[in-house]
N, C-alpha and C positions, 0 to 999 in steps of 0.2 A: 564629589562636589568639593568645591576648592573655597578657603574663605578669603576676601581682598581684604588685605589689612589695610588699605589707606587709599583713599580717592586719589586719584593721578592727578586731578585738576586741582586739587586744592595741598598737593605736596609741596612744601618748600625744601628744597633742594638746599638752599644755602644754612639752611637753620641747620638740617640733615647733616651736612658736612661740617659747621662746627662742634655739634652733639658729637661730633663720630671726633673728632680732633680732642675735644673736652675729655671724651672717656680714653684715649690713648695716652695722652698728657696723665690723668689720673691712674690707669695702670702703668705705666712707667716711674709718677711717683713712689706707690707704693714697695715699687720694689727699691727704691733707693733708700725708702726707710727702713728699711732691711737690709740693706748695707751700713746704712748708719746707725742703724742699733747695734750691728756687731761692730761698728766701727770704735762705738762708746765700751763695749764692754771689756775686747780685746786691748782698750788704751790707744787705740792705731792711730785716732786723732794728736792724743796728748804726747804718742812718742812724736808726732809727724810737726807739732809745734814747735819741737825744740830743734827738730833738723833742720840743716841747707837743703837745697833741692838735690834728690838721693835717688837712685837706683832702687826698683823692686828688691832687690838681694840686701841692701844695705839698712833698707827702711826694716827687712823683715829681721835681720840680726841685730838691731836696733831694739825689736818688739819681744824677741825671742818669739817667732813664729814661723810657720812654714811659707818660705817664697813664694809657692805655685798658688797659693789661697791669698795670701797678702799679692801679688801681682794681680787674679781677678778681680779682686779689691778694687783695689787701686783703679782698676780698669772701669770699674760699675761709678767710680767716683769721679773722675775725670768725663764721663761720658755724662753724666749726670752735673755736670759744669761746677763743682765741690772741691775738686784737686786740678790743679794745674798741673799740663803735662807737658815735658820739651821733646819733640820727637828726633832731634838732631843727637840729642846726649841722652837721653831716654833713664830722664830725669822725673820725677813727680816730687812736690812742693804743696803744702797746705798755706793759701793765700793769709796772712796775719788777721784778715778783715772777716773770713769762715772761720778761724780757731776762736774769736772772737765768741761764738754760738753755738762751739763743739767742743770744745774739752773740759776739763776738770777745773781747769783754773780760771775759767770764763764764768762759773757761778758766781752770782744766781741766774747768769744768762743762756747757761748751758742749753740748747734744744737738743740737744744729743740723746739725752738721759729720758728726754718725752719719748722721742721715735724707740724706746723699745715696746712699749704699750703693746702697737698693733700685734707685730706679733708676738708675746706673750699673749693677749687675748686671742690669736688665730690660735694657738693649742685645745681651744674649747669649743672650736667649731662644730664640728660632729653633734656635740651633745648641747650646743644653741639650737643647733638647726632641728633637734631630735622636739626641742621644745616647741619650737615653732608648731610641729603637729600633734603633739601630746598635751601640751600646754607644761604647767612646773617650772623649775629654774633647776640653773646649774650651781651649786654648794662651793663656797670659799675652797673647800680641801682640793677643789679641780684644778685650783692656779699655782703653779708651781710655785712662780718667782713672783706674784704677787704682792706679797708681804717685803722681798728684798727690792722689786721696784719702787714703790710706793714709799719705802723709808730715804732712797734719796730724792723723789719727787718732795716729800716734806723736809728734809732736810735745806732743799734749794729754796722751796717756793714757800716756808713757812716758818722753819726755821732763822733763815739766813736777816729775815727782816724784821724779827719776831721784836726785838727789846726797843731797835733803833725806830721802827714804822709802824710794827702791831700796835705794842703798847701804848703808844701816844695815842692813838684813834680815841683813847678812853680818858679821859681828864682826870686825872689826879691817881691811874693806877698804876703806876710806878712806885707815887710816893707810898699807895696804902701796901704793896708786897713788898717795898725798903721796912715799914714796922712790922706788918705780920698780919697774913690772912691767911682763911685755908680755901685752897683752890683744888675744883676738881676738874680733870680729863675726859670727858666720855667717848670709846674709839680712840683710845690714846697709841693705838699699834703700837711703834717697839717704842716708845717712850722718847724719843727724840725732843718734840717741845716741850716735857715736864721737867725732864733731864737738866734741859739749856738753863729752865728757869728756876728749877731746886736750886741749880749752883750758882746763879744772879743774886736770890733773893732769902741767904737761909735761913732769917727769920720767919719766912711764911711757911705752911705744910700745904703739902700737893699731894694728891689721891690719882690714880689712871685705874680706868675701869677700861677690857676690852674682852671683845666674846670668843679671839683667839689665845689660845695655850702656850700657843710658840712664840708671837711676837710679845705677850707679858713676861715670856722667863730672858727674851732679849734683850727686854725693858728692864727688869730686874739685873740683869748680869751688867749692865751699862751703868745703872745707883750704883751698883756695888763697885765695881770699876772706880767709878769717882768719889765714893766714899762718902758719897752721901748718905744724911742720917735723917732730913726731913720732907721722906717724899717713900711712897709703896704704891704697890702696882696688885693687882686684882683680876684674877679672871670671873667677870662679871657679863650680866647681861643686861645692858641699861632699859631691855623695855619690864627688866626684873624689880629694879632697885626702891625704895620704900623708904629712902634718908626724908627727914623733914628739916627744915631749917640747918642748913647745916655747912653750906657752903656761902663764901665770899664772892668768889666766881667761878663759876663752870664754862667752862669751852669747850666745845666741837670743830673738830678741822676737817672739813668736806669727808662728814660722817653720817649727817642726821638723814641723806638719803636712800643713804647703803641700808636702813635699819628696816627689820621685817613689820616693824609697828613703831613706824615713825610720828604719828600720833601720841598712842603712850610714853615713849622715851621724852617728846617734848613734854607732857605734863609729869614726868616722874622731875625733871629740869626742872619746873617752875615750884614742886613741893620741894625739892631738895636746896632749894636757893633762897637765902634769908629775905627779909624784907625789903632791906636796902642793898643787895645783892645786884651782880651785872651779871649776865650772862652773853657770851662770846661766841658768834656763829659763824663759823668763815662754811659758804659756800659757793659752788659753781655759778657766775655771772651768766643769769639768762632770763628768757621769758615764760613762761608759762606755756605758749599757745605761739606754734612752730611759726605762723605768718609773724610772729613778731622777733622772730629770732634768721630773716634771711639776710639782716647783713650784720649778720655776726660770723665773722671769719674765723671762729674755730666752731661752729654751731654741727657742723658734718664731723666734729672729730668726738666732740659732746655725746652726741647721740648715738655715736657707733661704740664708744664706750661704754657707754649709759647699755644699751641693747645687750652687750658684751661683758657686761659687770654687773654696774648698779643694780640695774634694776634685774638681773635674773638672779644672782644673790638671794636680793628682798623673795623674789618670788619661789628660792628652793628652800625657802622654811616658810612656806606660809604666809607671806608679807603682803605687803600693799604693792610692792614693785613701784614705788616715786621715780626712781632713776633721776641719774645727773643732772638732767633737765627741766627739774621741777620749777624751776622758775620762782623768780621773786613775787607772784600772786597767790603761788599757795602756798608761798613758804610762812608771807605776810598774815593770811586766812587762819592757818597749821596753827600758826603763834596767838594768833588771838583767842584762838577756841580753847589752845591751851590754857590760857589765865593771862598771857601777858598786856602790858596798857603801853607803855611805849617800847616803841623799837625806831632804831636810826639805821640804814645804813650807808656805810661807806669804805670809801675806796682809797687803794694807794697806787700813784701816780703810776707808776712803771707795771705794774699788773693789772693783765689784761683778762683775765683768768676769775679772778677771785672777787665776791663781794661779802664786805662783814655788817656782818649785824651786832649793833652795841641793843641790846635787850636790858628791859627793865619791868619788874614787878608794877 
């Protein structure tokens, strides 16, 4: 016996063929972000900005690489409408208007440095899909380059804006870390924004607490690098921590959903934060509750992230699993039950990505 999968009267044909155009389109992309992820890491962009329109052989002695890879390159890029190609001089050219979005020097507009994401997360396939049937999560130690992508995601996207755009979102806290407060990190991975701001501000003292080993002794080798004297780093567990009154402000940089008790870490936040204290939340812009997030145009890269990270993380210790998409309803709920009474947030004009919460006791 045979099952019909669809009434023949009631098939639409034309939806049919653009579903089927949609998922080609989609598997075609994906593979071009896999060329543009190695295209970010090999440099092949940022050598390809600085050349004239150049020969496979010339681009690749140019990168110091090998021709035969740098020419399929080249070939995945061109056909994916990214490099211009002259078939007469059999030439290839990165249009001034794409380096714009691709290289090193295009931060903080780099998209380069995003498209390596997917696959570094396709390394952990196997053992998502294992969870699927088992249930559990997959453990930080599975991501290889996790911690070295992620340090220039925040260095582009958190970093680059931090003193000139973060800062001001907060009325007067500039001037208070020009006299001296003491601020703390939670998830401060390799120290990147504490780093920026020890050496802005050195009358204030900074604390980074993070539950990895390896990007605190990063973060550590980076203060000491710049000789900074007020500011340490901690390998800590913030759903651990028991400070009371103690900090000026506390920040989180799209951290508090990765956490396996995202709950507790926000009330250990609201006993650790004085009474006239601000507390700093930058997380993923979205909804709660997926109908409210269909015309948000990175909402499929959110979730598949989220699927892919966040939330199995949370879930291979035990956690709540929030994932990236936890949305501004329960970020808002989270925070009230924590203790807190006002929260604002808001936005900076050029990111599309991020919303902060200015928090108040």
């Amino acid at each position: 016996m045979t099952t019909q999968l669809f009434n023949p009267t009631q098939f639409n044909h034309a939806k049919a063929e653009a579903f089927a155009g949609r998922m080609l389109d989609i598997i075609s992309s994906s593979a071009i972000d896999l060329m543009v992820s190695i295209g970010h890491r090999t440099e092949l962009f940022d050598t390809m900005a600085e050349l004239p329109p150049s020969t496979s052989q010339q681009i690749a002695n140019a990168a110091g690489l090998n021709e035969r890879y740098v020419r399929e390159w080249l070939n995945a890029m061109v056909t994916g409408r990214i490099v211009e190609y002259d078939p007469i001089a059999k030439t290839y050219v990165l249009p001034t208007e794409h380096a714009a979005f691709l290289t090193r020097a295009a931060e903080p507009n780099n998209l380069a440095l995003i498209a390596q994401f997917p696959p570094m997360l396709a390394t952990v396939e196997d053992q998502v899909i294992n969870c699927f049937y088992q249930g559990g999560g997959v453990p930080y130690s599975a991501f290889k380059r996790f911690h070295t992508v992620m340090a220039e995601v925040t260095n582009q996207g958190t970093v680059a804006p931090l003193i000139d755009e973060v800062l001001p979102l907060i009325s007067g806290l500039g001037e208070a870390l020009q006299q001296g407060i003491d601020v703390l990190d939670l998830g401060c991975g390799s120290g990147k924004v504490l780093n920026v701001l020890a050496a802005a501000f050195p009358n204030s003292r900074f604390t980074g607490y993070d539950f990895s080993g390896e990007t605190i002794a990063t973060a550590n080798a980076e203060a000491q690098r710049h000789k900074l004297s007020n500011i340490e780093f901690r390998v800590r567990d913030a759903a651990t921590i028991e400070e009371c009154d103690r900090y000026d402000l506390i920040t989180t940089f799209d951290a508090i959903h990765d956490q396996a008790k995202p709950d507790q870490v926000l009330h250990n936040i609201y006993r650790a934060l004085r009474a006239d204290g601000i507390y700093l939340m930058q997380e993923i812009r979205g909804a709660t509750n997926v109908e409210d997030n269909l015309d948000n145009p990175l909402a499929p890269y959110f979730y598949t992230v989220s699927c892919m990270h966040c939330m199995t993380v949370s879930l291979a210790y035990g956690g709540m699993g929030l994932g990236a998409m936890w949305g501004q309803e329960t970020a808002l709920r989270m925070l009230a039950e924590a203790g807190f009474k006002q929260v604002e947030i808001k936005r900076l004009p050029q990111d599309i990505v991020n919303d902060y919460y200015i928090i108040h006791k």
